[in-house]
N, C-alpha and C positions, 0 to 999 in steps of 0.2 A: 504494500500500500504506500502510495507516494505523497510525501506529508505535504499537503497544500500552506498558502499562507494563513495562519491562525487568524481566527475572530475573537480576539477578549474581549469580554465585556464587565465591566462591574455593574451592579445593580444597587442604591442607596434605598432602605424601608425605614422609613418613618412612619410616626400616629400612635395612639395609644393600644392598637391593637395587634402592634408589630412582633413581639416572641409568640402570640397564638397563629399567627399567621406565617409566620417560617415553618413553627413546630408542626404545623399541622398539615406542611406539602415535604419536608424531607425525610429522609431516613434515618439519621443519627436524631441524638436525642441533645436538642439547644440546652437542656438544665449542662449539660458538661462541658460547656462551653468555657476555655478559660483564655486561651489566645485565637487562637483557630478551629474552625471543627470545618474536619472533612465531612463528605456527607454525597447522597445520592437524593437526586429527585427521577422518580420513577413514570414509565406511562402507568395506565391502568389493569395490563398484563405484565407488571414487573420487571419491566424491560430499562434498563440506563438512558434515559433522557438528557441531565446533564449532571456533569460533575462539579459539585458548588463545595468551596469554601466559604465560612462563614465568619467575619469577624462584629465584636460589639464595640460601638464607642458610646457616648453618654444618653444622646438622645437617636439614636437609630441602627439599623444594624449595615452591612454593607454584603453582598452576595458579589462573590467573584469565579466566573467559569474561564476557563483559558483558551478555551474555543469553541465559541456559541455558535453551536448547528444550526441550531430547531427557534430560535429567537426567543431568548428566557421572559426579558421582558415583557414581552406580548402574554408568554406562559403566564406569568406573573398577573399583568396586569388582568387577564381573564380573573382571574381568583380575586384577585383584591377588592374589584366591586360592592364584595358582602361583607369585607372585613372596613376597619378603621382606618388606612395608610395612605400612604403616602410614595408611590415610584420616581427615582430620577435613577436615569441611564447617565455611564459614565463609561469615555471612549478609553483606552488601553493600548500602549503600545505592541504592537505584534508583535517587532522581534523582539519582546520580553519571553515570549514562547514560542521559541522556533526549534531549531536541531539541538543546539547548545542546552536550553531548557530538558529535552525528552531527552536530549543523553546523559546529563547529569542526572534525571530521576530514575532511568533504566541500570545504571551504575549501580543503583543504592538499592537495585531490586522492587523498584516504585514503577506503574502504571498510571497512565494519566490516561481516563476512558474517552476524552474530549477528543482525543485525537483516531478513535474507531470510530464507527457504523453509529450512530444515534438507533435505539430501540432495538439492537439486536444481541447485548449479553446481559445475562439477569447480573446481580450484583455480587453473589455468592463466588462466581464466577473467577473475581478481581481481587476485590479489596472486601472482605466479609467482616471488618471492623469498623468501616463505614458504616454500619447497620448497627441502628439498636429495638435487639429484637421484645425487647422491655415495656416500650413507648407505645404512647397509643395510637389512634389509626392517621394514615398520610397515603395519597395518593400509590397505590399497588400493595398495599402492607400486607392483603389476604395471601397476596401469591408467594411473595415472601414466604411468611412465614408458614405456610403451607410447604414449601419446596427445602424447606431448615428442617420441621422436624418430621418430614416423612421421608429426606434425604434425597430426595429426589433431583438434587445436581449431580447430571453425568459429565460435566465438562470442568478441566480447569486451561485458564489465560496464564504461561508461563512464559519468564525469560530465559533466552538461550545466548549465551556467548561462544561464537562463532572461533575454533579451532583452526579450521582448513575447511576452505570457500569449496573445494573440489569436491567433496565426499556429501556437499547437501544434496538430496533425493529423496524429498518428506513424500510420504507413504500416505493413503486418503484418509488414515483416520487424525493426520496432523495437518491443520489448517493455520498457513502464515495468515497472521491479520497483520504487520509493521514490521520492517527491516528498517534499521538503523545503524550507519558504521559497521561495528564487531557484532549487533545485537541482532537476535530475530524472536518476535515479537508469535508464539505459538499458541493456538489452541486445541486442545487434544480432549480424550476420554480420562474422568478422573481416576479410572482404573490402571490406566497406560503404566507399562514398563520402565521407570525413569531411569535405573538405570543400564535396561538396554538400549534406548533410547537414546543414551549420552555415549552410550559407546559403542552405537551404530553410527551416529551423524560426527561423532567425534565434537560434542558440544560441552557446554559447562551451564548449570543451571544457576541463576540467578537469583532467581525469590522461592522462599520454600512453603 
């Protein structure tokens, strides 16, 4: 997948009704909020829509995705109608998230979902500490947590650092979704062999 030029955007929520109105469209849980909170906002099948950070300052909170697919805003301002707040968009520079951004997170064994498919991996998938399965309901929560405790993810999104370029030959049940540099960006069956896997493709696995 060829990384296009990013869309950040940050989104500013103000009004008196602004922590029911985050808590009540993402997946983590805003009471744990201390600097940042990652966090997923879902479609209505469970699916990763966008990947928001969340920060608070005194009188508002501030939403930041680092490459708005799907137009958060507009997401947003649909919902806000029935609540109390208050929406201002704020533009971002791109190359604050370009190659340099996704290879310093993929280094660290970090995923950033902004840069896949919008609405096509559940969350479990990724980053499953993004979720708090605790909280109460927000936009896909049933499927969630329907597919946590009946186990029901066959997939996992892993990084692979590239050995020797010559010997890839991914097999159908491993699906590249991002090549970066040294890095490739795989998704497989959470059953899969990992380490024949690494030592079929001659790879090194990255996040565990």
């Amino acid at each position: 997948m060829e990384i296009k030029t990013p869309n950040p955007v940050k989104i500013s929520v103000s009004g008196e009704e602004r922590f029911d109105f985050i808590q009540n469209l993402i997946t983590n849980d805003l009471n744990k909020l201390v600097n940042i909170l990652y966090s997923y906002i879902l479609t209505p099948q469970g699916k990763i829509l966008f990947e928001v950070q969340v920060e608070r300052f005194s009188d508002h909170f501030e939403i930041l995705c680092t490459n708005d697919q799907f137009n958060l805003f507009g997401f947003l301002d649909k919902y806000s109608r029935l609540s109390d707040v208050s929406l201002e968009k704020k533009s971002l520079d791109s190359s604050l998230y370009g190659e340099d951004y996704l290879l310093a997170l993929l280094e660290k064994g970090r995923v950033d979902s902004n840069f896949l498919n919008h609405s096509t991996h559940i969350p479990s998938e990724i980053h499953d500490e993004y979720i708090d399965y605790q909280k109460g309901c927000y936009v896909g929560q049933e499927v969630v947590s329907r597919i946590k405790h009946r186990q029901l993810n066959k997939k996992n999104i892993k990084i692979f650092e590239i050995s020797d370029y010559s010997l890839i030959d991914l097999s159908s049940n491993l699906k590249l979704l991002l090549e970066l540099g040294k890095y490739k960006l795989i998704r497989l069956d959470i059953s899969s062999d990992y380490d024949e896997i690494l030592k079929k493709f001659k790879l090194k696995i990255i996040n565990s």
